[in-house]
C-alpha positions in Angstrom: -12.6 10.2 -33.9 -16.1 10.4 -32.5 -17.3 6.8 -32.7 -14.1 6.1 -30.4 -15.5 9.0 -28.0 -18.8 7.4 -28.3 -17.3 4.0 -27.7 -15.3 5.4 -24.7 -18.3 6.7 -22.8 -20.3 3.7 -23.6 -17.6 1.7 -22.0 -17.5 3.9 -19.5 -20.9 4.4 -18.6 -20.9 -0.1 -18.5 -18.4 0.4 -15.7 -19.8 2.1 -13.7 -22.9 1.0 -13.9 -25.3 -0.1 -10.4 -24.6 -3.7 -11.7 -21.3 -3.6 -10.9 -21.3 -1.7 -7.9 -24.3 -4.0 -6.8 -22.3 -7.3 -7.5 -19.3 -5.8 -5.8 -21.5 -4.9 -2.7 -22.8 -8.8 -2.9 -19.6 -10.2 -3.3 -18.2 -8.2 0.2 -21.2 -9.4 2.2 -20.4 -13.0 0.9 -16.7 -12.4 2.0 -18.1 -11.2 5.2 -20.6 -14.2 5.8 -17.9 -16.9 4.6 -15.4 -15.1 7.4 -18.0 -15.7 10.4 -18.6 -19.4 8.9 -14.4 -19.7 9.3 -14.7 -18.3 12.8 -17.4 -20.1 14.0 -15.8 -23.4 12.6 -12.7 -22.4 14.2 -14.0 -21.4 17.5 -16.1 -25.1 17.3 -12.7 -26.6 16.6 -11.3 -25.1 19.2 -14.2 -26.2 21.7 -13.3 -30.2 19.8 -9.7 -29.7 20.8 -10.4 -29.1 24.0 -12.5 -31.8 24.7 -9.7 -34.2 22.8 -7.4 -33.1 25.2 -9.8 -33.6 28.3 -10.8 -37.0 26.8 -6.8 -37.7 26.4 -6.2 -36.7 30.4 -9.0 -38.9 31.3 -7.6 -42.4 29.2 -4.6 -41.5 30.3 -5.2 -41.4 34.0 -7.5 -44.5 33.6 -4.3 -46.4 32.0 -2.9 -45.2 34.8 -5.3 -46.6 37.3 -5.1 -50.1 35.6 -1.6 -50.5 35.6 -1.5 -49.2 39.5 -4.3 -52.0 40.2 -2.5 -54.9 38.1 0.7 -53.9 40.7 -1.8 -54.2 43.5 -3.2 -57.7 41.9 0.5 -58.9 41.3 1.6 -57.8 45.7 -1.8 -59.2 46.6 -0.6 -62.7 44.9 2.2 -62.7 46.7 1.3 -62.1 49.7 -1.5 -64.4 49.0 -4.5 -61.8 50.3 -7.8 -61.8 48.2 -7.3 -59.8 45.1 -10.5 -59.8 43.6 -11.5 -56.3 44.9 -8.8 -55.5 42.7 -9.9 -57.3 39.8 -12.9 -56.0 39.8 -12.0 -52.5 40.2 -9.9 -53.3 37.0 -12.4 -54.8 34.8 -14.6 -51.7 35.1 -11.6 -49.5 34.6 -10.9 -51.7 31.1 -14.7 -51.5 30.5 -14.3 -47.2 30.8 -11.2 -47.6 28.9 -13.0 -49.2 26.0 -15.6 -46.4 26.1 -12.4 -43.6 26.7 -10.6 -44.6 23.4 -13.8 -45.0 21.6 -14.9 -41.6 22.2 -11.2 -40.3 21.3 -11.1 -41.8 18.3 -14.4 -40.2 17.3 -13.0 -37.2 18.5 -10.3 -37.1 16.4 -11.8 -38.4 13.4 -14.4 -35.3 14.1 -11.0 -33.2 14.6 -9.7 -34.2 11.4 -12.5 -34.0 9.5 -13.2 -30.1 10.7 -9.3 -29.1 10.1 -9.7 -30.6 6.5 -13.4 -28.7 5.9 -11.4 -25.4 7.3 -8.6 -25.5 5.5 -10.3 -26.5 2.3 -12.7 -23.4 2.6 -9.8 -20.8 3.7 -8.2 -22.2 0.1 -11.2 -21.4 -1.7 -11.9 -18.0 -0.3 -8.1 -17.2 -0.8 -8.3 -18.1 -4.3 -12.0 -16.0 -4.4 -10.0 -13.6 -2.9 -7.1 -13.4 -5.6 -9.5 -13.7 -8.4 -11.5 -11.0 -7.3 -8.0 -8.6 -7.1 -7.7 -9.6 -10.5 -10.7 -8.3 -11.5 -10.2 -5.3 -9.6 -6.9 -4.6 -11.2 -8.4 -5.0 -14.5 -11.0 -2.5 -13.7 -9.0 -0.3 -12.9 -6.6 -0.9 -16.0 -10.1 -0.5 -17.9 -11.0 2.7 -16.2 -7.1 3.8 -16.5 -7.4 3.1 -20.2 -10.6 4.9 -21.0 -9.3 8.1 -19.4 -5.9 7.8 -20.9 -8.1 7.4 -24.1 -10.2 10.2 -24.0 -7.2 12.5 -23.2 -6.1 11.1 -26.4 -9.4 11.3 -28.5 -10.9 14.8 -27.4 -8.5 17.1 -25.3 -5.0 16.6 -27.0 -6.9 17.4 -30.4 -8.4 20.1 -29.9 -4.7 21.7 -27.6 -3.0 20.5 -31.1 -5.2 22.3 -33.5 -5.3 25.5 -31.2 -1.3 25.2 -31.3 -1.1 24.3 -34.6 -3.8 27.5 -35.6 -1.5 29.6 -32.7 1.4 28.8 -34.9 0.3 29.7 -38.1 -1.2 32.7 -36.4 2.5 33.7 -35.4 4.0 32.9 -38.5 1.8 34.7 -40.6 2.5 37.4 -38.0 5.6 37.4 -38.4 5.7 37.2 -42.4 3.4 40.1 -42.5 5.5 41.7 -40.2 8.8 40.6 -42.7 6.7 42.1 -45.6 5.8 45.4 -44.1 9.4 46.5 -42.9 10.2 45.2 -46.6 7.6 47.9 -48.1 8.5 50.9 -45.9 
């Protein structure tokens, strides 16, 4: 019975050591600083979107332009007036239209690329995350255990031999008791 006691406390003593408590206190703080990296990607994602969607407006409303100046070009024709103002108002819309889808394909390709690297690290903290309740569960199993096994070890041995010693006590009592009322 004593080298489980001894066992226990060592056990005991291991969990509860600074170690633990020290790698537990690193672990939150790299929970913490992983947290602010999410938010700051999210909030420079957000800021991408954003521009995206400004980018988007401005192609748009150049397409726009271009097929509002080929209308012109095409009644110009017609009417057989001088369309070249036209034309060139339209080749240096296609020219920024060029540069407009350029820059929203990089966009989105920068988009993509940040939704992928976010979504990749909020799986890898989530399964840091459940790991680490697993631990913590274990833990406190482990700590569960120990106490559950010193009850066992010290406490309900020594109540067992003070009932067993208390009964003996009372039987002997009572056959002294049996004996004297026998003699008288």
């Amino acid at each position: 019975m004593g080298i489980f006691k001894r066992v226990s406390r060592v056990v005991k003593s291991n969990m509860n050591a600074p170690d633990y408590k020290k790698s537990e206190k690193e672990l939150e703080k790299f929970f913490k600083s992983i947290e602010d990296e999410i938010g700051k990607i999210k909030a420079e994602k957000a800021k991408v979107e954003t521009e995206k969607a400004r980018v988007k407006r401005e192609l748009d409303e150049c397409k726009s332009e271009i097929n509002k100046l080929e209308k012109y070009i095409d009644r110009a024709r017609q009417a057989q007036e001088d369309e070249a103002v036209f034309i060139q108002k339209k080749e240096i819309l296609e020219e920024k239209l060029v540069k407009l889808e350029r820059k929203y394909n990089e966009i989105s390709n920068q988009e993509l690329l940040m939704r992928q690297t976010h979504d990749a690290l909020l799986d890898q903290i989530n399964d840091l995350k459940t790991r680490k309740e697993a631990i913590d569960i274990k833990l406190e199993k482990a700590k569960f255990q120990n106490k559950i096994n010193d009850l066992n070890s010290s406490s309900f041995s020594d109540i067992e031999e003070k009932a067993n010693r208390l009964l003996d006590e009372a039987e002997a009592m009572a056959e002294l008791n049996e004996f004297e009322r026998g003699n008288i």
